[in-house]
C-alpha positions in Angstrom: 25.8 -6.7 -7.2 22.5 -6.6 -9.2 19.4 -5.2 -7.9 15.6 -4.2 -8.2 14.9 -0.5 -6.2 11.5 0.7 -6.1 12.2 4.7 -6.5 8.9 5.9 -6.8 5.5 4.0 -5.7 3.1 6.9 -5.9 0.9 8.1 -8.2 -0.4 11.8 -9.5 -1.3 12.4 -6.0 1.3 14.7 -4.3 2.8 12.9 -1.1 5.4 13.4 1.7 6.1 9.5 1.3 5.6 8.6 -2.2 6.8 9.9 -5.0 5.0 8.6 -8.2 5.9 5.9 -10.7 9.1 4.6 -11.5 11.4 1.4 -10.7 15.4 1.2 -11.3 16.9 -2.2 -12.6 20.9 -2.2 -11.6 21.8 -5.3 -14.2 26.0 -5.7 -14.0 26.0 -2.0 -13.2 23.4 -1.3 -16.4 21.2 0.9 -15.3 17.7 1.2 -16.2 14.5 3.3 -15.3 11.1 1.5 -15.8 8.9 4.7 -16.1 10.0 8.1 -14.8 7.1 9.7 -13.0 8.0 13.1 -10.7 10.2 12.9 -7.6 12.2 10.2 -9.2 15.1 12.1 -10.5 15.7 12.9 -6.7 15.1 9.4 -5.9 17.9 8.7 -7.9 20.7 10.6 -5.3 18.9 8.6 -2.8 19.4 5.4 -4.6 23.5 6.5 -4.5 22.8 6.8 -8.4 23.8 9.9 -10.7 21.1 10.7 -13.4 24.5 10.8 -15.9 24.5 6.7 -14.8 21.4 5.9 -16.0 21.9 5.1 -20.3 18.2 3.3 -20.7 14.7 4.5 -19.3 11.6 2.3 -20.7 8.1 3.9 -20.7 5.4 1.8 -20.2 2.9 5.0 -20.9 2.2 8.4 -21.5 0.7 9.4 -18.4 2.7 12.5 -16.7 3.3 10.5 -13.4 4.7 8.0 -15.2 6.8 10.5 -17.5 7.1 13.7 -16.2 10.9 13.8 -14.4 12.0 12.8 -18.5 12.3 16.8 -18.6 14.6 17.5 -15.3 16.5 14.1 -16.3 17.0 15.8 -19.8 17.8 19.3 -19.1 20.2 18.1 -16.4 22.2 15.5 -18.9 22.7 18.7 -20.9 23.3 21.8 -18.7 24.3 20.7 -15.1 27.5 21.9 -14.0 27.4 18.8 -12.0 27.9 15.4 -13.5 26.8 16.5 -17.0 26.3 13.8 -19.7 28.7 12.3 -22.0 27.4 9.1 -22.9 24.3 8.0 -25.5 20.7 8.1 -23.6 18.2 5.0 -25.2 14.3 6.0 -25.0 12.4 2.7 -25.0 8.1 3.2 -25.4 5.4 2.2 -26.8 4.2 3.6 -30.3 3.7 7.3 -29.8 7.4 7.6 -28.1 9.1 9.7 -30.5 6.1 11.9 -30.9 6.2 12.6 -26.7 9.8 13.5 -27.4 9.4 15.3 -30.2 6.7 17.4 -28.2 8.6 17.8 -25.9 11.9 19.1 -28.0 9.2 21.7 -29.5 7.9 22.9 -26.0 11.4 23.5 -24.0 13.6 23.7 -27.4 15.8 21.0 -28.4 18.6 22.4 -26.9 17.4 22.0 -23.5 16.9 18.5 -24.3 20.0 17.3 -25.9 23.3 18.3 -27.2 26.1 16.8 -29.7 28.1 15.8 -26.7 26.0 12.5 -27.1 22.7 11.0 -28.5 19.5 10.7 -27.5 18.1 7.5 -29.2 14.6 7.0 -29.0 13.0 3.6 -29.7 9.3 2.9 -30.3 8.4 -1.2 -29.0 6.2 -3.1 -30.7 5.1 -6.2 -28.4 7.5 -8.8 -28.0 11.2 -9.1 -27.4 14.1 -6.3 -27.6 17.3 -6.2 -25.9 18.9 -3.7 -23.8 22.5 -3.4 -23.8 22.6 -7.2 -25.3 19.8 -8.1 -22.3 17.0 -10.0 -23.5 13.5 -8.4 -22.7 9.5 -8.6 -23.4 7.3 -5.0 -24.1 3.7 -6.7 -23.4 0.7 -4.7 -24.1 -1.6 -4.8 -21.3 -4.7 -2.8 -21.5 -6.6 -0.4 -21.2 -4.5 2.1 -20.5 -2.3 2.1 -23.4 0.5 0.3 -21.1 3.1 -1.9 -21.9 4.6 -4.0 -19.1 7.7 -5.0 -18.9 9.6 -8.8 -18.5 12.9 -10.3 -18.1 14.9 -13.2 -17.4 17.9 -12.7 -14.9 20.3 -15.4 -13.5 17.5 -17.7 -14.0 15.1 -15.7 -12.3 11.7 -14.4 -14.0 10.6 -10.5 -13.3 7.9 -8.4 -14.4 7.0 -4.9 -13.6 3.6 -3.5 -14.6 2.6 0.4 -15.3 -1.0 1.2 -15.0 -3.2 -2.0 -15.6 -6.1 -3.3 -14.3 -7.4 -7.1 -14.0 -8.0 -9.2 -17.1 -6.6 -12.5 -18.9 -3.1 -10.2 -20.0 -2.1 -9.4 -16.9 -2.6 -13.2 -15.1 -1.0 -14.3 -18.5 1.6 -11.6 -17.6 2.9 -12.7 -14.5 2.2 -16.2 -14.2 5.2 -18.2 -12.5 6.9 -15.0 -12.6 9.5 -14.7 -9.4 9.3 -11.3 -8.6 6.4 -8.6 -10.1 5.7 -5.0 -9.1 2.5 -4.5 -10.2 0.1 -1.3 -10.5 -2.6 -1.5 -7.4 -4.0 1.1 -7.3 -6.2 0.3 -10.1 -7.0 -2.9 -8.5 -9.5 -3.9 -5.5 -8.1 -5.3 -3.2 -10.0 -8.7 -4.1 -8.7 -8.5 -7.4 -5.1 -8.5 -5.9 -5.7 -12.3 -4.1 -7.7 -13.5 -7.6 -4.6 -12.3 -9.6 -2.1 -13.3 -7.2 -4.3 -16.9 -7.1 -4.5 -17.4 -10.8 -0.9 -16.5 -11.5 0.9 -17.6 -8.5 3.8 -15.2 -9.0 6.4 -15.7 -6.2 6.2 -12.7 -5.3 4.0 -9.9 -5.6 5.0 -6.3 -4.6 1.9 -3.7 -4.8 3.0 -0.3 -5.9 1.3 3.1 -7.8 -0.8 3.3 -4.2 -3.7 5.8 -4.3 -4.6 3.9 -0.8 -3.0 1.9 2.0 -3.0 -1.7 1.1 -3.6 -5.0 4.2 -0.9 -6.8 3.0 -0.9 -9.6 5.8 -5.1 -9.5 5.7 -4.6 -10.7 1.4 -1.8 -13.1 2.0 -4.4 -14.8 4.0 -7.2 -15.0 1.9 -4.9 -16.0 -1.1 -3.2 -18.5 0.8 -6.6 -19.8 2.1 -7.1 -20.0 -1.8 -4.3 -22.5 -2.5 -1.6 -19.4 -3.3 1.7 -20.5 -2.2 4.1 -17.0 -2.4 3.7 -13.5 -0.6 2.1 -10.4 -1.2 4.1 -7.0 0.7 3.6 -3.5 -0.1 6.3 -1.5 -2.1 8.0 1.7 -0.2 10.2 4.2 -2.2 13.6 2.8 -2.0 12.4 -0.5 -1.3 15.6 -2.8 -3.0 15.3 -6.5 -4.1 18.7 -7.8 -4.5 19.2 -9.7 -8.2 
């Protein structure tokens, strides 16, 4: 059964409750990270999922707490006496993603990083589409942060998850009539939550990357009194959405 867990809806701030960015797609039992800030690779146990199960992570930035668990999710795919790798790992990122890996190869060593037992494919995304694992997907740019977002249609179903982004024309444009979206908030006010939710009347709305506790209910009400018509809720780690 398909589904949409929210691993990590934190941020760089260190908390008991959150750990920071990151969202796993289970497609037909294709998994895939979106982002892979720290905490996540424990997350992952939580999740019942092996890091050796996951052959796709997408970045939608550089920023370490929405990266930084790529180097205990490497290193253990290579030298874990537990459920080692033996199957191809795909890197997707904006341009600059094979220059973070390559950094990071040159700080830890390469052999920390990888071994011949499989590959390490690392893919740089220009906006538009790309497949994963013969999946159709969007990498849309959405500034100023450098982010790309990510989109997909599934079972007829529209989804979009956001890294950090603030409020502009791209991100209504972004998840307009979209069914489900996890979006950034904690580069948002709260007001520019309802006008976003308003003016792109996504189903569903899901506020994660939480520097502060969000009124949920108190925003469903002001957008619905502004003729929104889905629901706004706050992401938890381990939060699941069923596909």
């Amino acid at each position: 059964m398909s589904s949409l867990i929210l691993l990590g809806t934190g941020t760089c701030q260190i908390e008991f409750e959150r750990r920071a960015s990151s969202v796993l797609l289970d497609l037909d039992n294709t998994y895939i990270l979106f982002d892979c800030g720290h905490g996540v690779v424990q997350r992952l146990l939580e999740a019942g999922v092996r890091h050796d199960q996951v052959q796709h992570i997408v970045l939608s930035h550089f920023h370490p707490d929405h990266v930084s668990d790529l180097v205990p999710f490497l290193q253990a795919g290579v030298w874990s006496q537990r459920d080692p790798r033996d199957t191809d790992l795909h890197i997707y990122g904006p341009p600059g993603v094979q220059r973070v890996f390559a950094g990071l190869a040159d700080i830890f060593g390469l052999r920390q990083l990888r071994r011949s037992g499989y590959a390490v494919e690392v893919h740089e995304l220009e906006e538009g589409p790309f497949a994963i694992a013969g999946l159709p997907f969007e990498s849309l740019s959405l500034p100023p942060a450098g982010n790309h977002g990510l989109r997909f249609t599934y079972r007829g179903k529209r989804y979009a998850l956001t890294g950090d982004s603030h409020f502009h024309e791209q991100e209504i444009a972004f998840l307009r009539d979209v069914d489900l979206a996890v979006i950034d908030s904690g580069h948002l006010a709260e007001e520019q939550i309802v006008e976003l939710a308003v003016a792109a009347q996504t189903k569903h709305i899901i506020c994660s990357h939480l520097y502060r506790e969000i009124d949920a209910p108190r925003l469903q009400k002001q957008a619905e009194q502004r003729g929104y018509t889905g629901t706004i809720s706050v992401g938890r780690d381990l939060l699941s959405f069923l596909l």
